[in-house]
C-alpha positions as CSV (number, residue, x, y, z in Angstrom):
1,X,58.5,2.3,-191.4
2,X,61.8,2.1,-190.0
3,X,62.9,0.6,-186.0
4,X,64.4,2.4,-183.4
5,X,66.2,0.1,-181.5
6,X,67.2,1.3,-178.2
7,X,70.8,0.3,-176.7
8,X,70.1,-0.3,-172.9
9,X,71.7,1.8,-170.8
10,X,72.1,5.0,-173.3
11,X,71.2,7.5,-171.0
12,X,70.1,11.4,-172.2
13,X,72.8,13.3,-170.1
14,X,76.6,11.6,-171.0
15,X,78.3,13.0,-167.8
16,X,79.1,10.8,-164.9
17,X,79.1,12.0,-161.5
18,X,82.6,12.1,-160.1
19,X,81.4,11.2,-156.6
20,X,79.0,7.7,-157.8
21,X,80.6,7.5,-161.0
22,X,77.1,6.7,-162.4
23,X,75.2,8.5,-165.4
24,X,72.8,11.3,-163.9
25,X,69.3,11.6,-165.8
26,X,66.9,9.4,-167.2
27,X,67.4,6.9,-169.6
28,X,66.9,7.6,-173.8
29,X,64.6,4.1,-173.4
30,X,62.7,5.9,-170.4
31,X,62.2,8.8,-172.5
32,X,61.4,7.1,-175.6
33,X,58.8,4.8,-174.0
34,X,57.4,7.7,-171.9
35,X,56.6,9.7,-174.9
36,X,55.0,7.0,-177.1
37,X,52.7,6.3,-174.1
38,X,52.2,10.3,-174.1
39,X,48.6,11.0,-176.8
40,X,49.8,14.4,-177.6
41,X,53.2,12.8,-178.8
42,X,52.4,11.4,-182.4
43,X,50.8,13.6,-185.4
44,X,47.3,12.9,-186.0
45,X,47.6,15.7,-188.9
46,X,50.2,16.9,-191.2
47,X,50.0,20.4,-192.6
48,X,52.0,21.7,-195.9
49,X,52.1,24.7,-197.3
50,X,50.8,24.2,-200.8
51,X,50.7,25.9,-204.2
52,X,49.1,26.0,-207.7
53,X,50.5,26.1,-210.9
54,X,49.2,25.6,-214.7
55,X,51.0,24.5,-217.4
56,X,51.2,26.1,-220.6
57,X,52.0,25.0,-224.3
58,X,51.8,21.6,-224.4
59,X,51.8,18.4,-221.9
60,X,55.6,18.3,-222.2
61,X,56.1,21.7,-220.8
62,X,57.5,21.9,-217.7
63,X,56.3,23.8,-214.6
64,X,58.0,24.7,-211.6
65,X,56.1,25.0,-208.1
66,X,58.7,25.4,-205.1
67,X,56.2,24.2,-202.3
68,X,55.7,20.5,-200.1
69,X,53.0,19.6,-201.7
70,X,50.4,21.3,-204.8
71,X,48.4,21.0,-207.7
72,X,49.2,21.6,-211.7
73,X,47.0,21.6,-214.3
74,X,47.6,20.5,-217.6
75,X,47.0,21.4,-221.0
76,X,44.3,19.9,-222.7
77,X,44.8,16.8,-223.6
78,X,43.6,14.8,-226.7
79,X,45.7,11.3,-225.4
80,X,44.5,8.5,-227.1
81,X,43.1,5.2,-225.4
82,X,45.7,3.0,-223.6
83,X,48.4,5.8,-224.7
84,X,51.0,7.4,-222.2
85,X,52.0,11.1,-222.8
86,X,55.8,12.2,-222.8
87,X,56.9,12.9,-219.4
88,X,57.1,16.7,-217.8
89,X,59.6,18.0,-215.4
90,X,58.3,19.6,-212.0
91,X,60.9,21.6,-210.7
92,X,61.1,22.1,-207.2
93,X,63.0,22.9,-204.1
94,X,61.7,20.5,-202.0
95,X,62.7,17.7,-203.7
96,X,65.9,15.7,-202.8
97,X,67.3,13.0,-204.6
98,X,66.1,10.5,-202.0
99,X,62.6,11.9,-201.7
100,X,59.3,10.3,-202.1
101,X,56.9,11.9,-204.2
102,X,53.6,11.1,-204.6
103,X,51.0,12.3,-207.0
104,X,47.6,11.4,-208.1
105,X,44.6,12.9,-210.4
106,X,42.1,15.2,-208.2
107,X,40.1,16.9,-211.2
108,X,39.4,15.9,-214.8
109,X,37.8,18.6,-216.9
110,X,36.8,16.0,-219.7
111,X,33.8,13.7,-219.8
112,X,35.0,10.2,-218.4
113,X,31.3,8.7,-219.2
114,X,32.7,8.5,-222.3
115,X,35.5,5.7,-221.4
116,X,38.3,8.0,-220.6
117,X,40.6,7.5,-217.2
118,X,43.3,9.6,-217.1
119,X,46.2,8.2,-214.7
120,X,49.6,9.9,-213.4
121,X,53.2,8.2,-213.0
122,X,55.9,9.8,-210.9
123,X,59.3,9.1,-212.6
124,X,63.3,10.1,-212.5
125,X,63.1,11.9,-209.1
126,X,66.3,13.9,-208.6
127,X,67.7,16.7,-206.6
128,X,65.1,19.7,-207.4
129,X,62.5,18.2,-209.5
130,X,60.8,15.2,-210.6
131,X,58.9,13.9,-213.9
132,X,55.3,13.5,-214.4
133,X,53.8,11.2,-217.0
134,X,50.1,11.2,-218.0
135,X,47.6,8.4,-219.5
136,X,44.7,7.5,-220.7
137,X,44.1,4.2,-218.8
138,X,40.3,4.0,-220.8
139,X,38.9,2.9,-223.5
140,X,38.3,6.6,-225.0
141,X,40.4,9.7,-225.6
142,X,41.1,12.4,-223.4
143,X,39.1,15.7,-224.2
144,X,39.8,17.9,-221.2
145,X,42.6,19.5,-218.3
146,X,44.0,17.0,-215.8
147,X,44.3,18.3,-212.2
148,X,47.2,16.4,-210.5
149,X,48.1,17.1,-206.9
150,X,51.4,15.9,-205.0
151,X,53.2,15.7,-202.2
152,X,57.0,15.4,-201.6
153,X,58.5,13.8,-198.7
C-alpha cells in the first residue's frame, strides 16, 4: 500500500481571486479527509469480468483468455512427485509489464488422498501475457485436470 502525502495548502480549484488574492474552494486535504471519513467512499467488493478457457495438447500449450481475472484448465497431468512441469504462456490483454498477477489451484480432477498436491507459480510477467508453471508439491503423481484461477492487477 502506497502513501498519499498531502502538501498543505494544495487547494482543488488553482485560480486566485483577483480582489483577496487567495485560492477559492476547499482544500485537496479537506477533501481527501472528508472522503475517507465518508462509508460509501472505499470498495468493500471488487467485481471483474471473468472468462474460461481449456487448454489443449499438452501442459506446455498455451492459452489465451483476454479478461481481468478467469480460470484454465489443464491437460491431464501425469507430474511426478516433487516435479515441476514446463511453464505455459497466458496471453492476455490485461496484462502490463508492471502488473501483478495472481493465481492459485480452485479444482483438481485427480484423487489427492493418494498424496498428490498440485501447486501453480506465476512467472516472466510481461506486456500481454504471463507464464504459468504447475507441480506436484506431494508425495504421489498427478492423475487428473488442474483448475487454476487468476486475477491480474
Amino acid at each position: 500500500m502506497k502513501d498519499i502525502i498531502l502538501k498543505p495548502g494544495t487547494f482543488l480549484l488553482d485560480k486566485k481571486n483577483s480582489h483577496t488574492k487567495q485560492i477559492p474552494g476547499q482544500s485537496l486535504e479537506d477533501y481527501i479527509v472528508n472522503l475517507l471519513k465518508n462509508n460509501t467512499c472505499c470498495t468493500k467488493a471488487l467485481v471483474l469480468s471473468k472468462g474460461t478457457v481449456t487448454q489443449a495438447t499438452s501442459i506446455t500449450t498455451g492459452v489465451t483468455l483476454n479478461a481481468p481475472a478467469g480460470k484454465i484448465t489443464t491437460v491431464a497431468l501425469t507430474t511426478a512427485a516433487n516435479a515441476v512441469e514446463s511453464a505455459f504462456t497466458v496471453t492476455n490483454s490485461f496484462v502490463k509489464a508492471d502488473s501483478v498477477v495472481v493465481a492459485s489451484i480452485v479444482g483438481y480432477s485427480g484423487a489427492t488422498l493418494t498424496g498428490d498436491l498440485p501447486q501453480v507459480y506465476v512467472n516472466s510477467i510481461a506486456a500481454g501475457s504471463f507464464n504459468l508453471i504447475v507441480g506436484n508439491g506431494g508425495s504421489g503423481t498427478l492423475d487428473g485436470t488442474v483448475t487454476i484461477s487468476f486475477v491480474v492487477l
